[in-house]
Each structure stands twice: as C-alpha cells, then as structure tokens.
C-alpha positions in Angstrom: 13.7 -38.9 -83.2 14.1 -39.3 -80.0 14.3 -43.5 -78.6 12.4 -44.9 -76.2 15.1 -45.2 -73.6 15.7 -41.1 -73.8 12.1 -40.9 -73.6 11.4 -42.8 -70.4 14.4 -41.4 -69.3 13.0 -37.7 -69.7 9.8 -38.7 -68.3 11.4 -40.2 -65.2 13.5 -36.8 -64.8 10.1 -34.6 -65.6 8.5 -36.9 -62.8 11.2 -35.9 -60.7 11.2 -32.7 -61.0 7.4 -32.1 -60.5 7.6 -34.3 -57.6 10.7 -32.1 -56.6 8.5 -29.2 -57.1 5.8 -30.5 -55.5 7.5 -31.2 -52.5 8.9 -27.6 -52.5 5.6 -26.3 -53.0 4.5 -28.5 -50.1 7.2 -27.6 -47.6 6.8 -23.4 -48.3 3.3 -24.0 -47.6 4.4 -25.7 -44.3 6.5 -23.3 -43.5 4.1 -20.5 -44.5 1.4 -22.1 -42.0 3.8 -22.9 -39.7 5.0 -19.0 -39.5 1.7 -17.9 -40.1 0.6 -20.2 -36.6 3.5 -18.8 -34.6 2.9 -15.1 -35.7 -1.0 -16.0 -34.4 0.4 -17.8 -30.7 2.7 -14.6 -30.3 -0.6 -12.4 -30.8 -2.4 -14.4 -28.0 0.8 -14.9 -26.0 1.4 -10.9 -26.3 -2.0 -9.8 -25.2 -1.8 -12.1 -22.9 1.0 -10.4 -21.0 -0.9 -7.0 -21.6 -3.5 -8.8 -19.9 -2.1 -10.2 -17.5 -0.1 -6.5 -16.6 -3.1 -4.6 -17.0 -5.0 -7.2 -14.3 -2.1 -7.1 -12.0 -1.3 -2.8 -12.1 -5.2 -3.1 -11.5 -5.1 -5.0 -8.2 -1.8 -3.6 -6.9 -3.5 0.1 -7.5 -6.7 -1.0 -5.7 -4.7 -2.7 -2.6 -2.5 0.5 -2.2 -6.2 2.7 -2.5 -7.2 0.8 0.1 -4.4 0.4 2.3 -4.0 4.4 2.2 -7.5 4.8 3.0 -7.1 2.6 6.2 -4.3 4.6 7.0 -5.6 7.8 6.7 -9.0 6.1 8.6 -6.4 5.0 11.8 -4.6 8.6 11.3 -8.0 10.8 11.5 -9.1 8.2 14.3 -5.9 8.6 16.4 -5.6 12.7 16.3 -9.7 12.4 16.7 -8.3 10.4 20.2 -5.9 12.9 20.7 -8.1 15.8 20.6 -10.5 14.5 22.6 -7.9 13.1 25.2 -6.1 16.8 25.0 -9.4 18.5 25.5 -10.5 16.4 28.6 -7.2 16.8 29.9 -7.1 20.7 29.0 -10.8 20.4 31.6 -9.2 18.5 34.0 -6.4 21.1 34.9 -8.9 24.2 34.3 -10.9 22.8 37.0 -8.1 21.4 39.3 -6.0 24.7 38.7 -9.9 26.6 40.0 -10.4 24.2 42.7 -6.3 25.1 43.9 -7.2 28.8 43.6 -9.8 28.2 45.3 -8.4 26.1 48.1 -5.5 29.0 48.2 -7.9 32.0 48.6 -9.2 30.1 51.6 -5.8 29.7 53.2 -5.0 32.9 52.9 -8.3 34.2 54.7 -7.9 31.6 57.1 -4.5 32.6 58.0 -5.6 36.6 57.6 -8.4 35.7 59.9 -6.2 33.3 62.3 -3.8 36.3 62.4 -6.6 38.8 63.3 -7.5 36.8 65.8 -4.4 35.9 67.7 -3.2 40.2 67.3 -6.9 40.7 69.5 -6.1 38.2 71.5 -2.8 39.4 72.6 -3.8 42.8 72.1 -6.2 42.5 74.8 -3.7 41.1 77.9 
C-alpha cells in the first residue's frame, strides 16, 4: 500500500504533468493560430501586391494609349500642315512659273516687234 507521502508525491507529479501538458497543449494552439494568422496576412499582403501590379500595369498602359494617340494626333496634324503648305506652295510656283512665261512671251514679241520696226526704219533711208 502505497503511503501518504508517495501518494501526494504522485499527485503533485500527475498535477505537473497535466499542467505540463496543458501548457503544451496551449502553446501548439498558439502557435497553430499564430501560423494560421500569418498564412492569412500573407494571403492579403499577396493579393495585395497582385493588386496593386494589376492597378499600376493598368495606368502605365492607359498613359502610354494616350500619349501614342497624341502623338499620332500631332503626327497626322503636322503632314496635314505639310500637305497643305506643299500644295499652296506647289500653286504658288504654277502660277508664278505662268505669269514668267507669260511675261517672256511678251519680251520676245516686244523685241521681235522692236526689231521689225527698227529693220523698216532703216530699210527705208
């Protein structure tokens, strides 16, 4: 039979052990919540960053679409300029090369009739 100093003295080491135990039991929990709360904050944090990539491809794509289009806008507007310019210009010259023909062919008869005048004029002393 067992005395009553080996019985308190199994108690006390029972008692230890389940409070042992219990704090085991305690600290795995802990640890399971605390793994369990980091696994969910790298979830958020994760799509988070896809978030935050997916916003930022987003605008860089739409700032690029619309700086191109601006460019193109100024490119079509400047050979539109250019067109215009090289076709008033391509007038111009038609017209100044027709009024220098025209200014040549009257030369030319002036002189062809000066000269026809000054041969009958000395033709006739």
């Amino acid at each position: 039979m067992a005395t009553p100093s080996t019985s308190s003295a199994a108690s006390a080491v029972d008692e230890a052990v389940r409070i042992a135990a219990e704090g085991s039991r305690r600290t795995t929990e802990s640890a399971q919540a605390f793994l369990q709360a980091g696994r969910k904050y790298y979830d958020q944090a994760a799509q988070f960053n896809r978030d935050l990539i997916t916003f930022w491809t987003a605008a860089a794509d739409a700032g690029f679409q619309t700086a191109f289009e601006v460019q193109n806008a100024a490119l079509k507007n400047t050979q539109d300029w250019f067109d215009t310019s090289a076709s008033l210009n391509k007038e111009a010259l038609r017209r100044w090369a027709d009024l220098t023909r025209q200014a040549q062919a009257t030369t030319l008869k002036t002189y062809q009739n000066s000269a026809k005048l000054f041969e009958s004029i000395t033709a006739a002393d």
